[in-house]
N, C-alpha and C positions, 0 to 999 in steps of 0.2 A: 424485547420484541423478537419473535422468533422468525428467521430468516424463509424457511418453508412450513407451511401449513398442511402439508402433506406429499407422497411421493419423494422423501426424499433421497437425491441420488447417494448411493453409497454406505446407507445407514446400518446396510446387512453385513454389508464385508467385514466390518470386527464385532468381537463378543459384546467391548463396554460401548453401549450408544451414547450418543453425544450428539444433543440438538442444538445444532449452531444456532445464534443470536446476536444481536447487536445493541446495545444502548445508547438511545437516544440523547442529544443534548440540544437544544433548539432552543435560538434566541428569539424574542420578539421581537420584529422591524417589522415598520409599515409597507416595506415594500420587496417583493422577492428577493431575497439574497443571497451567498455561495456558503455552501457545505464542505465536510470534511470527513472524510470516511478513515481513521485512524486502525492501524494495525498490528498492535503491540510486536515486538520480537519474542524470540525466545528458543531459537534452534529448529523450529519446527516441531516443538515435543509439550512446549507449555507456551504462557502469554503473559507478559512479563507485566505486573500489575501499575506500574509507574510510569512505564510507556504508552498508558490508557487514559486513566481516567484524568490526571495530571493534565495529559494533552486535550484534553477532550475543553477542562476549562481556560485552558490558554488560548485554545481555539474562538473560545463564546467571548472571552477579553476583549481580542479585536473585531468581533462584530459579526464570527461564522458560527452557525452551529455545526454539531460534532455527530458522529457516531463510532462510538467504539465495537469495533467488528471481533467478536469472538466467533474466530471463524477454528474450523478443523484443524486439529496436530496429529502426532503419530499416536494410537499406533494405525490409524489413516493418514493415507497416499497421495499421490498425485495421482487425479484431477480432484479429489475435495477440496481441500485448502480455498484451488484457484475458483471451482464454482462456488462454495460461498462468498467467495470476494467479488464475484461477477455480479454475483445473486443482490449483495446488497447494494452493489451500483443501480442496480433495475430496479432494487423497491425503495431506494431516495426518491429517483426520478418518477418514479408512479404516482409516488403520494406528493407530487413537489408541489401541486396546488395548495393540496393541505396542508401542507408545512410553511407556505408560503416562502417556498425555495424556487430560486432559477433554476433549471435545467438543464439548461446550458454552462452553468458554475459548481460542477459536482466534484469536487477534488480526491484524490488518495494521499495517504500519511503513514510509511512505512516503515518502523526502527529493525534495521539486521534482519532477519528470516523474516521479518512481517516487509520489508525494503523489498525483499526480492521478490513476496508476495505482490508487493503494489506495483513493482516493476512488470510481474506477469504480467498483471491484471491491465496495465497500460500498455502492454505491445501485443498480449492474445486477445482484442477486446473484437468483440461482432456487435453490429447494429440494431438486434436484435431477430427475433425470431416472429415472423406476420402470419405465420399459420400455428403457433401455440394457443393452447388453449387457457392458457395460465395467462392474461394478459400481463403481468407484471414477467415475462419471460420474452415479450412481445418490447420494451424496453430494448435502449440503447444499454453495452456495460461499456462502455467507455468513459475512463473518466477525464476530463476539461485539464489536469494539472495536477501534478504527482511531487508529491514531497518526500523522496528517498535519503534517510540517518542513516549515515553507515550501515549502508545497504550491503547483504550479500548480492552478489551479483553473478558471477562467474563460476559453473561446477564443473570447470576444468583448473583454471591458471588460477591460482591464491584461494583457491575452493574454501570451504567451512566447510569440513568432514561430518560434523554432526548436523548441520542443516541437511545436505547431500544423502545422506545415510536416512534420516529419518522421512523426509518426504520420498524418499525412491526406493531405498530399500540398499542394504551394501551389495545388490547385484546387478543393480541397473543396466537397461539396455545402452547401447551409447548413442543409438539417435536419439533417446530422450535424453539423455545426459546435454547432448549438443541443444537440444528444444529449449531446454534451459539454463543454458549457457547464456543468459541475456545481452551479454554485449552481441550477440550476434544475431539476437530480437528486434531489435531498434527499427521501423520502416517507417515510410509518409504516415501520418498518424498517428501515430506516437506522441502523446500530448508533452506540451513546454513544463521542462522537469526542475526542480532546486535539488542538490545534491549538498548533502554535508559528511565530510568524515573527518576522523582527527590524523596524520600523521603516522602516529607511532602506535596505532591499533596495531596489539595481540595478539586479537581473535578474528580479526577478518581484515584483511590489511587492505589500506587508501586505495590500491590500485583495482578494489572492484570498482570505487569509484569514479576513476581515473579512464578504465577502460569504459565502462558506458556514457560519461561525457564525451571520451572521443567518437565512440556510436552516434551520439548525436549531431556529435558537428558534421561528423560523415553525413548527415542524412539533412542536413539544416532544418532541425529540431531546436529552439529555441530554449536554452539552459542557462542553469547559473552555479556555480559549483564553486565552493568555499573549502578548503582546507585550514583547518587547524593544527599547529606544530603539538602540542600534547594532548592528551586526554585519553581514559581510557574506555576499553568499546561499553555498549549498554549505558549512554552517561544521560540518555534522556533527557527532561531540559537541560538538563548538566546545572541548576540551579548553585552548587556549591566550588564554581566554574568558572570566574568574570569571563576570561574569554571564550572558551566554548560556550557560556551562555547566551552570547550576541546571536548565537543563530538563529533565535526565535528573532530578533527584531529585524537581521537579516531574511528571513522568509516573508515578513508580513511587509515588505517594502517591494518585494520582489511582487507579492501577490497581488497589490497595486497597480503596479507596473505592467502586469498581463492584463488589467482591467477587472480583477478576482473580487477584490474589495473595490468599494468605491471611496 
């Protein structure tokens, strides 16, 4: 399902085009239910194909449907990535009659650069737009509850040089460098988050997400934040895991608990 139907923002700025999309996954239930907008990782350059479509049916397991958001990488910039991640918050909610989805249960699912994606996309979110002519623009992008996997977060302190690099460019200016510094994102509104990361991460160490839980509590933002003593980064369900694999079961208790699931 292709994200825009025409007009879209940014599609000139590079040589190879790329029409963002999404793939649907939608459970039947008799009665409105909560979605998942999933956003593979992958440095901001590629979309890591296991942090997709994997999640997408773990998601339909417990009773949400899914969509896997192929949204923008390099060699596109920042603001694409984060409008197509806004974009498809607004065409869930559009069609959410038709999907027979709540509206109000629209969630984000981020692993590493797609994390700090759905970290944007939960703290630059607008209520929409009342004089677009696009009614699906006209949409809230906010989303209800954000599920950040070792999340990038921070493009100052413990940064991900190749996340950093490929959405900004290695000459960034530094008030957007600081825009997306996300521990410093965090305000009222900022939906109730689940964070997971391992420990002894590599590639993008605990403490992005260490610092944007304490963003939260700073702002009492309701969270829940699990650390793992091993694991390495990109482990996705972590299937081959016993302990980092609890985190799925840890999230789907958690999503309960906000009233996500019923």
């Amino acid at each position: 399902m292709k994200l825009w139907e025409q007009d879209i923002p940014g599609l000139e700025s590079v040589e190879e085009e790329f029409m963002p999309y999404m793939t649907p996954y939608l459970v039947k239930n008799d009665t409105p239910h909560g979605a998942v907008l999933v956003l593979p990782g992958g440095g901001y350059w590629r979309r890591s194909d296991h942090e997709g479509h994997p999640v997408a049916l773990w998601l339909n397991s417990i009773g949400l449907s899914a969509f896997v958001v192929h949204y923008r990488v390099a060699p596109y910039r920042h603001p694409y990535p984060l409008l197509d991640a806004q974009r498809a918050i607004r065409l869930v909610r559009h069609h959410a009659r038709e999907w027979n989805i709540d509206p109000d249960r629209i969630g984000i699912l981020g692993f590493s650069a797609g994390g700090h994606l759905a970290a944007t996309a939960s703290t630059h979110s607008d209520e929409g737009k009342p004089e677009a002519q696009d009614s699906i623009e006209r949409q809230s992008s906010r989303p209800n509850a954000s599920i950040l996997c070792y999340p990038v977060i921070s493009f100052r302190d413990f940064r991900h040089e190749g996340s950093v690099n490929n959405l900004l460019g290695e000459d960034a200016a530094e008030d957007l460098i600081d825009a997306l510094s996300l521990e410093h994102a965090v305000k009222p509104g900022t939906p109730p988050t689940f964070l997971w990361h391992t420990a002894d991460d590599g590639a993008v160490p605990v403490e992005n997400s260490l610092m944007y839980a304490k963003s939260l509590s700073k702002h009492s933002i309701p969270f829940e934040l699990h650390v793992f003593p091993e694991g390495q980064h990109g482990i996705g369900l972590a299937e081959g895991d016993d302990s980092v694999a609890q985190w799925t079961n840890l999230c789907e208790g958690w999503l309960r608990r906000i009233g996500f699931l019923s």
